[in-house]
N, C-alpha and C positions, 0 to 999 in steps of 0.2 A: 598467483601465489607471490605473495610478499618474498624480497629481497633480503636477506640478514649477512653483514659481513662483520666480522672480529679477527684481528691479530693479536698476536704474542710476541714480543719480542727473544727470538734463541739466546737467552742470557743465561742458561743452565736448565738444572731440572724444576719442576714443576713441584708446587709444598701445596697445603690441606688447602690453602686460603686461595689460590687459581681453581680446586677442585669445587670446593662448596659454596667459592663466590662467583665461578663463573662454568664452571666445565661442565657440572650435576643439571644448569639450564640449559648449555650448548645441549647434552645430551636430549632434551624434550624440545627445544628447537628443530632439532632435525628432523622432527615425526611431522611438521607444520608450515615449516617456512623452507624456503631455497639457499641453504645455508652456504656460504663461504667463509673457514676457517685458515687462515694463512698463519704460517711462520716467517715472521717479519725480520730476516738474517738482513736487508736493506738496513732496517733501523739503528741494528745494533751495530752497523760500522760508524758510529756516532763515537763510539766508547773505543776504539779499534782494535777488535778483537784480533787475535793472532789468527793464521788460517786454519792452523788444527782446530784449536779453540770452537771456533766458528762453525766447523763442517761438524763436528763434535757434540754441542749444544742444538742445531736444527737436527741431527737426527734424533738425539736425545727426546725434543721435541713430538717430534714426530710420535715417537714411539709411546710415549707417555698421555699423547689425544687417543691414537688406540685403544692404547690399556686403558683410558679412563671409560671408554666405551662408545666414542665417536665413529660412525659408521661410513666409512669411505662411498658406500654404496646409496647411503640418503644425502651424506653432507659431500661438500665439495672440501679438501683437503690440501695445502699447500704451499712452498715453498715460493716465497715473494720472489726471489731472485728469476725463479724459472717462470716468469711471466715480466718476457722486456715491457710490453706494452704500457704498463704501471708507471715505469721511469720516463717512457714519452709522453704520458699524462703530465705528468712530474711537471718536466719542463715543461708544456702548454699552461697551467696554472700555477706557475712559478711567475710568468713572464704578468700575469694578474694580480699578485702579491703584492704589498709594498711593504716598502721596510720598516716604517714607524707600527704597523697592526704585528707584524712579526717581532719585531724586538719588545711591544709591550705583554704578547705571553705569556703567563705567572710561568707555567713549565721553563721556557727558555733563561728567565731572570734567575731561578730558583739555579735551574745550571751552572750559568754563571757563575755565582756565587759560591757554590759549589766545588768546581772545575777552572777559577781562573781561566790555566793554562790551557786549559781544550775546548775556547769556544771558535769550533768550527762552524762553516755555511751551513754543512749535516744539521746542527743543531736548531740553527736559525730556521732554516726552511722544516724542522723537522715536520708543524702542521700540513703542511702544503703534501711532503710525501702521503702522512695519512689521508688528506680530500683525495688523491687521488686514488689512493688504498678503495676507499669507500665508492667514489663517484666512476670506478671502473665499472661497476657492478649494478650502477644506477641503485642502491641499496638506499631504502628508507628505512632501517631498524639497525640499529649499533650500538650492542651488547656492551656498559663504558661506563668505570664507575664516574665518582666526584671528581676526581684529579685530571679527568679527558675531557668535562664536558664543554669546557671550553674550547677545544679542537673539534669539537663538532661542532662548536656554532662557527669558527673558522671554514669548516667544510660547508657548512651553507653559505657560507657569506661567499665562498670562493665559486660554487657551484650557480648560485644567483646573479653575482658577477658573469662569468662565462654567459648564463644567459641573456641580462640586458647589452653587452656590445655587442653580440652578437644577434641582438635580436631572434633570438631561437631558444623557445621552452623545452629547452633538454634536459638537463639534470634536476630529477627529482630532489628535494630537500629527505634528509636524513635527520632522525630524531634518536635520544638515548631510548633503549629497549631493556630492560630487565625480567621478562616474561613473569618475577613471580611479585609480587607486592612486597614480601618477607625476604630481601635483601641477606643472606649469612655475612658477616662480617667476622672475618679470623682473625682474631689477636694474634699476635707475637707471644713467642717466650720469654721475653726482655721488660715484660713489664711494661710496654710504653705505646706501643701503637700495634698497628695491624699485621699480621705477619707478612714478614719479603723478604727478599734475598740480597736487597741493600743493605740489612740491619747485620747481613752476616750469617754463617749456617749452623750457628747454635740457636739462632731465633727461629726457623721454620722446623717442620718437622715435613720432609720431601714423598714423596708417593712412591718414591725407590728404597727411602732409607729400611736396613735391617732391622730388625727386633730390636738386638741390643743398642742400636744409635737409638730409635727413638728413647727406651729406657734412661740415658743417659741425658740426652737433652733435655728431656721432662724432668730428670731427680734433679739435674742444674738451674729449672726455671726459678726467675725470682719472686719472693716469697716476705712477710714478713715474720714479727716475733706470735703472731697470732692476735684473735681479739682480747679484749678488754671486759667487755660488756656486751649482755646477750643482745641479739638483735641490732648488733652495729651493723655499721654500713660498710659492706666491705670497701679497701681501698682499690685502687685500678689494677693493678698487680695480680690484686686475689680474682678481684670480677674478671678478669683474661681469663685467669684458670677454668672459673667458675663456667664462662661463656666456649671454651674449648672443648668442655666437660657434656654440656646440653649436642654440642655437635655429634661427639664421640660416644656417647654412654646415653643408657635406658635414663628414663625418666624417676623412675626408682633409686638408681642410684646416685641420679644429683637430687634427690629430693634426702637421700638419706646424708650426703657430704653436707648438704646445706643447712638439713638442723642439726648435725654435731658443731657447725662453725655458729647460728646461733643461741647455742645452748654453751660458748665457748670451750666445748670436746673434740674439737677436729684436731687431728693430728695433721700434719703439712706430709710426714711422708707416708700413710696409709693413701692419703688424697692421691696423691703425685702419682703412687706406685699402680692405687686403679683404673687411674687416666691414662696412662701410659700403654697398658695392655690392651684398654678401651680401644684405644689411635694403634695398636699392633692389629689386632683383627680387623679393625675398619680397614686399613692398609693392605692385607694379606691381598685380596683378591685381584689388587693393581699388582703388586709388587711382584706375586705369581705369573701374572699375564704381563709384565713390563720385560724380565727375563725370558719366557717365550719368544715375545717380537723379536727383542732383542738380537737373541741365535737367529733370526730368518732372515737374513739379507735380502734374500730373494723377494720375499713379502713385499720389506719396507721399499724396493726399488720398483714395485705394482702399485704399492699405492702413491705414490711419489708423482710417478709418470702419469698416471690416470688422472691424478690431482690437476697436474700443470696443463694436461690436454682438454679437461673443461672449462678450469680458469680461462685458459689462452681464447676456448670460443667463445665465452662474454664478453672477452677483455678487447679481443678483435673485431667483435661488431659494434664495442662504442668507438674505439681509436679511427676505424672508418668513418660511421658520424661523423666523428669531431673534426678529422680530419678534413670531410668535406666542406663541414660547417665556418672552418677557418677559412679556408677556401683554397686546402693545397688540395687540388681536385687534375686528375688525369687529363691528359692532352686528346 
């Protein structure tokens, strides 16, 4: 059985676009593949989250793979931190890095640029944490959209390295995986691109939020004065809605928003108001089960532990290898 591993960064809660671009496949993955799902609280000390913050957003996390329907009992589930062994990969393919392949990174440049003031080593080596994220687990499949794949081809380049000085075909090479052909891409509410949590929390609609938040974020999306002429092409603004709409709601009823827009009779807030409820019921049955977890402490601290105690057997029998293969080997 093939190897699958994916991270999250704990940067808050979870919106429609982690679920239908990536959580809805995690879930048919785990019926198939050896899945490791981690919460990547490593990563996000790039940005430096406060501690509450921190402890706050991975359970968050946590609770919300749950709720989405990830099964601790098929997938492996877990908290990066509570698996040292990761961070002494880390440094074993850190010491294989160079500097010129790491600072030319689009991700790192893009940072920069970005963050001035906060380019830490964090950021610089951040590829290097992810090979070793992946190359613990010897994983050839890595769930990862456009914006990654360049760090997975760093993770082969690192992991192919490790193998010629060392003369030792260990680490299998790692490729992107998207299990469905049909890619869901969630727009934003903004108008502008994809939804996330960068753009701010009036652009996602989250798997936690209330009835009345999403109502509100959706009456706020942006919009224009309407068509002109039947059969226009809508603008990117509208195709967002439009394309949020195919997610959330029957085929019926974007076939019926779509020829009152062009027959130019759409109204913007009949649209909005039965997109809105569309994205309430899609939601209900996470949001129902997100509150459950939630109240059980108990739970989340069973699957937590279970999590880190199988990570840790895979994690320990490559760090063995590797270690031998280095050649720190017992007296």
């Amino acid at each position: 059985m093939e190897t699958v591993v994916s991270g999250i960064r704990s940067t808050g809660k979870l919106h429609l676009g982690n679920y239908y671009g990536a959580i809805k496949n995690f879930i048919k993955m785990q019926e198939e593949y050896n899945c490791f799902f981690f919460i990547a609280d490593l990563h996000s000390l790039t940005t430096h989250p406060t501690p509450d913050n921190l402890h706050g957003n991975v359970k968050q996390v946590v609770v919300e793979y749950l709720a989405a329907g990830i099964d601790p009992e098929k997938a492996t589930i877990y908290v990066q931190s509570d698996v040292p062994e990761v961070i002494e990969l880390y440094l074993y393919l850190n010491m294989n890095a160079y500097l010129g392949e790491l600072e030319r990174a689009t991700s790192f440049k893009d940072k920069v640029r970005a963050n001035p003031d906060n380019v830490n080593a964090g950021l610089l080596t951040y590829p290097v944490l992810m090979a070793a994220d992946i190359l613990l687990h010897k994983a050839t499949k890595v769930p990862v959209g456009k914006d990654q794949e360049q760090h997975l081809e760093m993770t082969r380049t690192f992991g192919n390295r490790f193998n010629r000085m060392y003369k030792h075909d260990y680490f299998p090479e790692a490729f992107a995986f998207s299990y469905s052909h049909n890619l869901v891409k969630i727009p934003g509410l903004d108008g502008k691109g994809k939804m996330g949590k960068s753009e701010g929390d009036a652009n996602c609609i989250y798997l936690s939020d209330k009835p009345e938040a999403i109502r509100k974020k959706v009456m706020r999306a942006v919009t224009d004065s309407g068509p002109t002429e039947e059969n226009q092409v809508k603008p990117v603004e509208i195709q967002n809605l439009f394309d949020l709409m195919k997610v959330v709601s029957s085929a019926d009823t974007v076939a019926h928003f779509d020829d009152l827009y062009n027959k130019c009779q759409i109204r913007y807030g009949d649209f909005k108001k039965q997109l809105a409820e569309d994205m309430v019921i899609a939601t209900e049955p996470m949001r129902s089960r997100i509150e459950e977890i939630e109240a059980d402490t108990a739970y989340i601290r069973r699957v937590v532990a279970m999590g880190a105690e199988k990570a840790r057997e895979s994690a320990k029998r490559t760090i063995k290898d590797v270690r031998e293969i280095i050649g720190f080997k017992e007296f």
